[in-house]
C-alpha positions as CSV (number, residue, x, y, z in Angstrom):
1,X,71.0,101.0,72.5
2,X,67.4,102.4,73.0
3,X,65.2,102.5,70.1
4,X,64.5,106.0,70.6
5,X,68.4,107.2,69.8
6,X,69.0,105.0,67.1
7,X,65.9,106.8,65.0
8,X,67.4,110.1,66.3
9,X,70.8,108.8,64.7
10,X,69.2,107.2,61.6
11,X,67.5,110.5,60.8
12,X,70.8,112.8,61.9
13,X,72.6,110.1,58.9
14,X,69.7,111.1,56.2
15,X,70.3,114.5,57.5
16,X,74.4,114.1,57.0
17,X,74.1,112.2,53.8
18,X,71.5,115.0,51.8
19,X,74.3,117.6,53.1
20,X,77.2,116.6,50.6
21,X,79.2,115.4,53.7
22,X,82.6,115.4,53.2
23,X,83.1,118.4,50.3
24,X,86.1,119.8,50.0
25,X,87.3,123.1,51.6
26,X,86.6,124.7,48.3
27,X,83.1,123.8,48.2
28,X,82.4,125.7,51.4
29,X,78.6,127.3,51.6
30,X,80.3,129.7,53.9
31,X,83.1,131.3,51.1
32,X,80.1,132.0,49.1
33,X,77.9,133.7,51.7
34,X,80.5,135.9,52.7
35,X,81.4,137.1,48.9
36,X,77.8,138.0,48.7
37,X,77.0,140.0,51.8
38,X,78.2,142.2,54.0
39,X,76.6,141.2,56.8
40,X,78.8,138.3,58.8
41,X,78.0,134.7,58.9
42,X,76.9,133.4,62.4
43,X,78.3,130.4,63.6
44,X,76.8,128.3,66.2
45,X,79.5,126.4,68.6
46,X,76.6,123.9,70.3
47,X,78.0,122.1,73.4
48,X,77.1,121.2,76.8
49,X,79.5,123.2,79.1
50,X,77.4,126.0,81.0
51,X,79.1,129.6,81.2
52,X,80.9,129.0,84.3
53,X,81.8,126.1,83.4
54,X,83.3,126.7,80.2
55,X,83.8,130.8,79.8
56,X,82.5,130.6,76.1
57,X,81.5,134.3,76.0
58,X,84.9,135.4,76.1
59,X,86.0,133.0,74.5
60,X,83.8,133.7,71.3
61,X,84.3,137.0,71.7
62,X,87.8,137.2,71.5
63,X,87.9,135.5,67.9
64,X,84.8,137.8,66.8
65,X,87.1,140.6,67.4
66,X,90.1,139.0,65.2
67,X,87.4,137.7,62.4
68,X,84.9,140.7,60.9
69,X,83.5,138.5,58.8
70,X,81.6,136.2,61.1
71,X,80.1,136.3,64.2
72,X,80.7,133.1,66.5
73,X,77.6,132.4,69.2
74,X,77.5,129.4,71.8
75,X,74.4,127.8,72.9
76,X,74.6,125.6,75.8
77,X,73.0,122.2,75.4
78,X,72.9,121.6,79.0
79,X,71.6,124.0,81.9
80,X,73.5,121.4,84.2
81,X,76.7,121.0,82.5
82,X,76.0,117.4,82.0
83,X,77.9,116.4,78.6
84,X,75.1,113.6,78.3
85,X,72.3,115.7,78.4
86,X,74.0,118.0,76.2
87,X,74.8,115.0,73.1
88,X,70.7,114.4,73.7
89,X,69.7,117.2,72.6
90,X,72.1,118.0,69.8
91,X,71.4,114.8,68.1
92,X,67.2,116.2,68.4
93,X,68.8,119.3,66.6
94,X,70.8,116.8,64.1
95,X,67.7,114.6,63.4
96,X,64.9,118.2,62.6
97,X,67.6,120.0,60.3
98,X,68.3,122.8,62.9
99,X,71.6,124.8,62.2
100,X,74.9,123.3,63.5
101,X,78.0,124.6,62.8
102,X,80.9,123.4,65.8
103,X,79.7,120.3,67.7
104,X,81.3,118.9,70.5
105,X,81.3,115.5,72.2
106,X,82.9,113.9,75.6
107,X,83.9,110.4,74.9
108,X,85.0,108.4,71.8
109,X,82.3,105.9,72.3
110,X,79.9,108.9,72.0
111,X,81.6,110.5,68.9
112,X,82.6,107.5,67.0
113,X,78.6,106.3,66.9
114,X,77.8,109.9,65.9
115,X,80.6,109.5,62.9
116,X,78.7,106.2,62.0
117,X,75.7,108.1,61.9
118,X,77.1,110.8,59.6
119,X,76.9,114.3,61.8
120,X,80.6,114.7,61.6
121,X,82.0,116.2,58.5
122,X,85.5,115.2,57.5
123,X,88.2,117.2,58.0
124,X,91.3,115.7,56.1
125,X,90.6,118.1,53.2
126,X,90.7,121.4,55.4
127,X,93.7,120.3,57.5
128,X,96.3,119.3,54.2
129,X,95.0,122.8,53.0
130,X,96.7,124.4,56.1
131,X,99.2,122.3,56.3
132,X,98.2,120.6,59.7
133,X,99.8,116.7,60.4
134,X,97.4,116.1,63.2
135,X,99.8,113.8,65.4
136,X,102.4,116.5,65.1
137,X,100.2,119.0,66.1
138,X,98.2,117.5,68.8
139,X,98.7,115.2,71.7
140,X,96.1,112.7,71.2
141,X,95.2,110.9,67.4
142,X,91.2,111.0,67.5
143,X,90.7,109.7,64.1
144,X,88.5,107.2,62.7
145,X,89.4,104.7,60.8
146,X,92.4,106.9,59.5
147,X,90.1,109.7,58.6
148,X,90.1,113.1,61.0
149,X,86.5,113.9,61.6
150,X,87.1,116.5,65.1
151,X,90.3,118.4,66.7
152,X,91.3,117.8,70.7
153,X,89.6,120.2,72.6
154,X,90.6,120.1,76.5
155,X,92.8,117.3,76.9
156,X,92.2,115.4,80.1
157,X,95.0,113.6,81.6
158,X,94.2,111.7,84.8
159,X,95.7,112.2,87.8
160,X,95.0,111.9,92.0
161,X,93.6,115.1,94.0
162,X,94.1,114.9,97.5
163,X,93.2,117.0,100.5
164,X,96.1,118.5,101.5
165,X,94.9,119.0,105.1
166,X,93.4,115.4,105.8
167,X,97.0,114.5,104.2
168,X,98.8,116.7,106.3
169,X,96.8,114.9,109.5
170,X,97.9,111.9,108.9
171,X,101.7,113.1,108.1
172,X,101.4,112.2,104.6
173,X,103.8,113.5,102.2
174,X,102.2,114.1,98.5
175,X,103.0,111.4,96.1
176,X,105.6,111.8,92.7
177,X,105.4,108.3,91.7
178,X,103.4,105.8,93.3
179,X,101.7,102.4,92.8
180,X,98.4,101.3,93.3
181,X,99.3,99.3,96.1
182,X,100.4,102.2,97.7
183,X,97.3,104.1,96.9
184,X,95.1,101.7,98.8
185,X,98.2,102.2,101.9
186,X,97.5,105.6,102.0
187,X,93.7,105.3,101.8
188,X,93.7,103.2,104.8
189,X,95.4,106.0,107.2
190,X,93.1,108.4,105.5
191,X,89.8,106.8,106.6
192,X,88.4,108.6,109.5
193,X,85.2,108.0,111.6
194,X,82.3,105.6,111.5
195,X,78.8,105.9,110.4
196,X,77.3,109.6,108.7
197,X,80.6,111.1,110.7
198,X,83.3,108.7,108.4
199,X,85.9,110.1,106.3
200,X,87.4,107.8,103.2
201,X,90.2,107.5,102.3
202,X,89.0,106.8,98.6
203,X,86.2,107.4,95.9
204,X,85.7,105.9,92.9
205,X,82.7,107.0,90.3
206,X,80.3,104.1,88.7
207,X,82.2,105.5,85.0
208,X,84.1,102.3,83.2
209,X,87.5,104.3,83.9
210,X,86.7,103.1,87.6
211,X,86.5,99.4,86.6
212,X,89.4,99.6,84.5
213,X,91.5,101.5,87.3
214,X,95.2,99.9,86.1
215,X,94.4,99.7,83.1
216,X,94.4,103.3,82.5
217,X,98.1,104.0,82.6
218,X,98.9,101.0,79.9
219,X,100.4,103.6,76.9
220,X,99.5,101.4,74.5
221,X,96.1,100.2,75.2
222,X,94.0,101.7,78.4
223,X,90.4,101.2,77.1
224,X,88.1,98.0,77.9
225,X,88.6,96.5,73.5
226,X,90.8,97.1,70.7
227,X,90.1,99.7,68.1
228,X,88.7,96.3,66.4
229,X,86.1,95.7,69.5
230,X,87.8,92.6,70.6
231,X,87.5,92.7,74.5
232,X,90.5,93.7,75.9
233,X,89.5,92.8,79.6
234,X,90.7,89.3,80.2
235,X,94.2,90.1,81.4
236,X,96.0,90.8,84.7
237,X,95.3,94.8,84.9
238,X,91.8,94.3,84.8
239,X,91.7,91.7,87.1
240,X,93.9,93.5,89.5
241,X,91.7,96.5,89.3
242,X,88.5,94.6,90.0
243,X,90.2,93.5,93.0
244,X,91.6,96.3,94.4
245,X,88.0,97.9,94.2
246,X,86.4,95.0,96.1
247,X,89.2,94.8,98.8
248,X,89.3,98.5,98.8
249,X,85.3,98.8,99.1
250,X,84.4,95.8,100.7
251,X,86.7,94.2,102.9
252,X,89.1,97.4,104.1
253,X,86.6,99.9,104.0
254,X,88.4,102.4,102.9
255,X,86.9,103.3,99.6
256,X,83.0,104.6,99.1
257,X,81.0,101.3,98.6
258,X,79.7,101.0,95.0
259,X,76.4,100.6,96.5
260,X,76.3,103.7,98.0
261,X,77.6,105.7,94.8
262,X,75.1,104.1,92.9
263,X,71.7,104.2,95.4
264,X,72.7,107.8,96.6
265,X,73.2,108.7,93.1
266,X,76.7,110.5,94.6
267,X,77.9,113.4,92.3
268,X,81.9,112.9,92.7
269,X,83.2,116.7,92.9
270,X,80.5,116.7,95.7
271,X,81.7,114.0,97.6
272,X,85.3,115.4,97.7
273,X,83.9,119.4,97.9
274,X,82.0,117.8,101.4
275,X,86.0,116.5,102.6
276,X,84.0,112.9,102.5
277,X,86.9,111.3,100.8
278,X,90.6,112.5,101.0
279,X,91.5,111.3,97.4
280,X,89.7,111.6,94.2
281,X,91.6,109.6,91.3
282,X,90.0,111.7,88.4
283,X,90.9,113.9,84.9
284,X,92.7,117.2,85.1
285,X,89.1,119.2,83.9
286,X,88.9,119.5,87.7
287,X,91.3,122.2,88.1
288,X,89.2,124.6,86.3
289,X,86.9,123.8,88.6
290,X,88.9,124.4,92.2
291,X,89.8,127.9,91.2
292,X,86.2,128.4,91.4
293,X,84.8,125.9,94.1
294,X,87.4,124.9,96.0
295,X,86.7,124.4,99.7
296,X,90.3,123.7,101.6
297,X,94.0,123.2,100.2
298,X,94.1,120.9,97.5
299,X,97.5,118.9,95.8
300,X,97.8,116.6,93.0
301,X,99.7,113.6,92.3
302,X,100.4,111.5,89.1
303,X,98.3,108.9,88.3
304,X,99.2,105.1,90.4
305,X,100.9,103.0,88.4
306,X,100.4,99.2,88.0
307,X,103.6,97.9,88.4
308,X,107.0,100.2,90.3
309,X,108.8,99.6,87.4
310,X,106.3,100.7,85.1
311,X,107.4,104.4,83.9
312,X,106.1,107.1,85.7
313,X,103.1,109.3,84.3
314,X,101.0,107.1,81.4
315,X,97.5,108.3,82.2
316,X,94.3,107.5,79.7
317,X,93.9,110.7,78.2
318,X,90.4,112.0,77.5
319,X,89.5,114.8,75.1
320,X,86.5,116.9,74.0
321,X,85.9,116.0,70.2
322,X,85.2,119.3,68.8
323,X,84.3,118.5,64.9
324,X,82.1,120.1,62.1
325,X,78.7,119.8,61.3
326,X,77.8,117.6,58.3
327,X,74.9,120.0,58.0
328,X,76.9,123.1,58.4
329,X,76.4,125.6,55.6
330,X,79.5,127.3,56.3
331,X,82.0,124.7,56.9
332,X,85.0,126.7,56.4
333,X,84.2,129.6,58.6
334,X,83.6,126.5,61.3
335,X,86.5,124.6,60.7
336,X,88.1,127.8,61.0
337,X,87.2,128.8,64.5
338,X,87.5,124.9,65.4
339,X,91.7,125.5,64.4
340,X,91.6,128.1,66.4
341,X,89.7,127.2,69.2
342,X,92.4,123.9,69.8
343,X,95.1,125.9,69.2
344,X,95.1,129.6,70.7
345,X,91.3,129.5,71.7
346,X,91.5,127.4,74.6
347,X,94.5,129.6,76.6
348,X,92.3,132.4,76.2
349,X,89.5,130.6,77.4
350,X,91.7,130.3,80.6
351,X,90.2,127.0,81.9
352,X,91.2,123.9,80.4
353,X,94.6,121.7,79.8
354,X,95.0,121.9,75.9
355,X,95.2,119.3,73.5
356,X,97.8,121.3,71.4
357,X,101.7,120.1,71.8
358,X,103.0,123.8,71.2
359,X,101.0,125.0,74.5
360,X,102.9,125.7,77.0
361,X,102.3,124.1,80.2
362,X,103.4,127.1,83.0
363,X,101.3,129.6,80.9
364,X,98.4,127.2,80.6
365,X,98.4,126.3,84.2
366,X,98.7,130.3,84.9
367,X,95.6,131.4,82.6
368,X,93.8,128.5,84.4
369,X,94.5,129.9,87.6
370,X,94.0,133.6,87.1
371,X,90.1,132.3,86.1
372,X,89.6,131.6,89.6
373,X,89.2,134.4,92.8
374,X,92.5,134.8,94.6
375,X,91.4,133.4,97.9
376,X,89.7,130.1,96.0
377,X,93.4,129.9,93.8
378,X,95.6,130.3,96.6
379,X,94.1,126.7,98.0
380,X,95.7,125.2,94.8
381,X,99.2,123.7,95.6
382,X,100.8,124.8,92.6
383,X,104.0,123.1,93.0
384,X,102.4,119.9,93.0
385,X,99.9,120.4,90.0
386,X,102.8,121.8,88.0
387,X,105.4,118.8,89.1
388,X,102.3,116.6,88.0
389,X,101.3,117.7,84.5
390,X,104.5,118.1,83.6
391,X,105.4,114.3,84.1
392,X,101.9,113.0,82.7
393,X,102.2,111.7,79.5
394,X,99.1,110.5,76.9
395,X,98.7,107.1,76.4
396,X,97.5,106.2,72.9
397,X,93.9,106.9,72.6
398,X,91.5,104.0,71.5
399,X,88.6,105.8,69.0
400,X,85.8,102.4,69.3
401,X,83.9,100.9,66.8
402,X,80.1,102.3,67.0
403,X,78.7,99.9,69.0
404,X,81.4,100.6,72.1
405,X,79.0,101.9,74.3
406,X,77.2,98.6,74.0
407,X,80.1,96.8,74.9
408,X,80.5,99.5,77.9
409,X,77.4,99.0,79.1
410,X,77.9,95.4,79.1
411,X,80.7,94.9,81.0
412,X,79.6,97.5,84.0
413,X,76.3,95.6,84.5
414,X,79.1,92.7,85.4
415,X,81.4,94.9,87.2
416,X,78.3,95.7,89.2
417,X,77.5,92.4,89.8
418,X,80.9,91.5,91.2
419,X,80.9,95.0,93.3
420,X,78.1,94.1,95.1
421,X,79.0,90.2,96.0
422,X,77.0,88.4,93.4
423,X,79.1,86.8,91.3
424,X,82.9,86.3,91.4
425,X,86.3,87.5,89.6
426,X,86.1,85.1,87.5
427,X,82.7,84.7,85.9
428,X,82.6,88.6,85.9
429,X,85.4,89.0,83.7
430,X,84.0,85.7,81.3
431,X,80.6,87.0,81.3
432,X,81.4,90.2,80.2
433,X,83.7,88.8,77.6
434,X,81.5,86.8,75.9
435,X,79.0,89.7,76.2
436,X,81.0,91.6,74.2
437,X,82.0,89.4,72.1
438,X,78.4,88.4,71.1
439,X,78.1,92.7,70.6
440,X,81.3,92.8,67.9
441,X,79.9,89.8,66.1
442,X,76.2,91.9,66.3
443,X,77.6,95.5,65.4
444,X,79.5,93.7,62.1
């Protein structure tokens, strides 16, 4: 990690620890401010979604309208929408002492370092108060070391968009249950063209889901260690994926290079926006984002699976980690609107897949869709998004020790190095192993 963030974190943890962190529900600054005034408590939800992007006005405003006695304000980290951007500058606000209330994160690597650091308040207290059995309640366990410390926002189940026109062209039919093998099939008859004029078949991003490609549908354990940080690359799904991206990129052609991505700095909904790639393996946030951008008629298949026998649907499921400010003075009031927001908030926020079991999926996909302009939404093939989310399933999620993004980091650099012909399977994945290795014995 760079110097620079771990002061920022060091001083967010002084900040955390001089806040009583971890009080109980009882002891809530916000119970007391409201028994003394009149005027309501503001709330500050602080993430990096933009407005279109995340439709937090409405979304505020509808539980202002419920709840008299506060008033609920977002403030946009990011005027890009970039969630990294966004965690910048909220652990600046963390380290001066600048009100939070509701912070959000995008990754568990992310989260758990900023629960090592102390931003996060816990929540355990506040949820046996209302009752709430977290795995009953919600479709993916974000805890940390047994403790609850954040809520599933948007749940983000992978899955495959492809262009239904470019498929239709090639007499395609859209995939219900497919392997990865026959992902790379179909990418071959969906390359077009040579040169600035070539159409892929396939893109893959430079993220560590794209180097850990059949990995992601294993229910049990889809992430690159253990909850423990022992690496959990050196076995056959990792290998296989590493190989299907080199074939894929490097012998077929039928997948952007890596090089290219990573020199051209490629922005992924771009690529597929531009029709520069017929399939996009990527999470289920995108269908927010059709209803609003889309270009041409787009379908959706389940995630590829490993093996054909494997069952159909496991997908590495990704969540926003929406949690409570260790600094917040008014912890109830936001653990309050964080309940809600995972629960009822997102459906009327009319974008997003929700984390919450008792959501149902038709009306979900419907508020989703009515977001968009009716000429944009009628380019989504519905049958096929709803046949897909229905079968996708969560596999468990993995919640990483603090120094994950360490390990992360280190195994890319080798996944880059294999990617772009200098070193081979093999080294790559024993390099990377000790790497990370060497980081678990370090972050102890």
């Amino acid at each position: 990690m760079k110097k620079s963030l771990l002061i920022v974190l060091t001083a967010a943890s002084l900040a955390g620890c001089s806040s009583n962190s971890g009080s109980a529900p009882a002891a809530s600054g916000g119970a007391a401010a409201t028994a003394g005034s009149k005027e309501p408590i503001t709330i500050k939800v602080q993430g990096w979604y933009t407005e279109a992007q995340g439709n937090w006005n409405k979304t505020v405003e509808a539980y202002n309208k419920t709840h008299p006695n506060v008033k609920v304000v977002y403030e946009g980290m990011s005027e890009k929408g970039d969630s990294q951007e966004g965690m910048k500058k909220l652990d600046l606000l963390a380290a001066s002492g600048e009100q939070m209330d509701v912070v959000m994160y995008s990754s568990p690597a992310d989260f758990a370092q900023r629960v090592g650091a102390g931003i996060l308040e816990p929540l355990d207290d506040y949820l046996k108060k209302d009752g709430v059995v977290v795995k009953d309640e919600y479709k993916v366990d974000q805890s940390v070391n047994g403790k609850n410390y954040s809520l599933p926002g948007k749940t983000a189940q992978w899955f495959v968009m492809l262009n239904k026109d470019k498929l239709d062209e090639a007499k395609l039919p859209v995939p219900t249950d497919w392997t990865w093998n026959d992902y790379a099939e179909y990418a071959k008859k969906l390359t077009k063209g040579e040169g600035a004029n070539k159409t892929y078949g396939s893109y893959f991003h430079n993220w560590k889901e794209y180097g850990l490609l059949a990995l992601m549908n294993d229910k049990d354990n889809p992430y690159l260690a253990t909850p423990d940080g022992t690496p959990n690359i050196n076995n056959d799904k990792v290998k296989f994926s590493l190989d299907l991206r080199n074939k894929m990129e490097n012998v077929d052609k039928t997948s952007v290079p890596y090089f290219d991505v990573v020199s051209q700095k490629m922005a992924y909904r771009d690529v597929f926006y531009a029709g520069k790639t017929a399939m996009l393996a990527t999470g289920d946030w995108m269908i927010g984002e059709l209803v609003l951008n889309g270009k041409f008629k787009t379908a959706f298949a389940p995630y590829p699976k490993y093996d054909a026998k494997d069952e159909n649907g496991y997908t590495s499921a990704g969540s926003d980690f929406i949690g409570v400010a260790a600094s917040s003075k008014h912890k109830q009031e936001a653990y309050d609107f964080v309940r809600w927001y995972t629960t009822e908030g997102i459906m009327t926020q009319g974008l997003f897949m929700s984390g919450w079991k008792k959501a149902d999926i038709n009306a979900n996909i419907e508020a989703i869709l009515k977001a968009g302009k009716p000429e944009v939404t009628a380019l989504i093939d519905k049958d096929s998004l709803l046949a897909t989310e229905k079968v996708n399933k969560a596999a468990k999620m993995i919640v990483p020790p603090t120094y994950a993004l360490q390990q992360e980091k280190a195994y890319l650099d080798q996944v880059e190095l294999f990617l772009t012909g200098k070193q081979d399977l093999n080294k790559t994945i024993t390099t990377a192993t000790t790497k990370m290795e060497d980081i678990k014995k370090s972050g102890k």
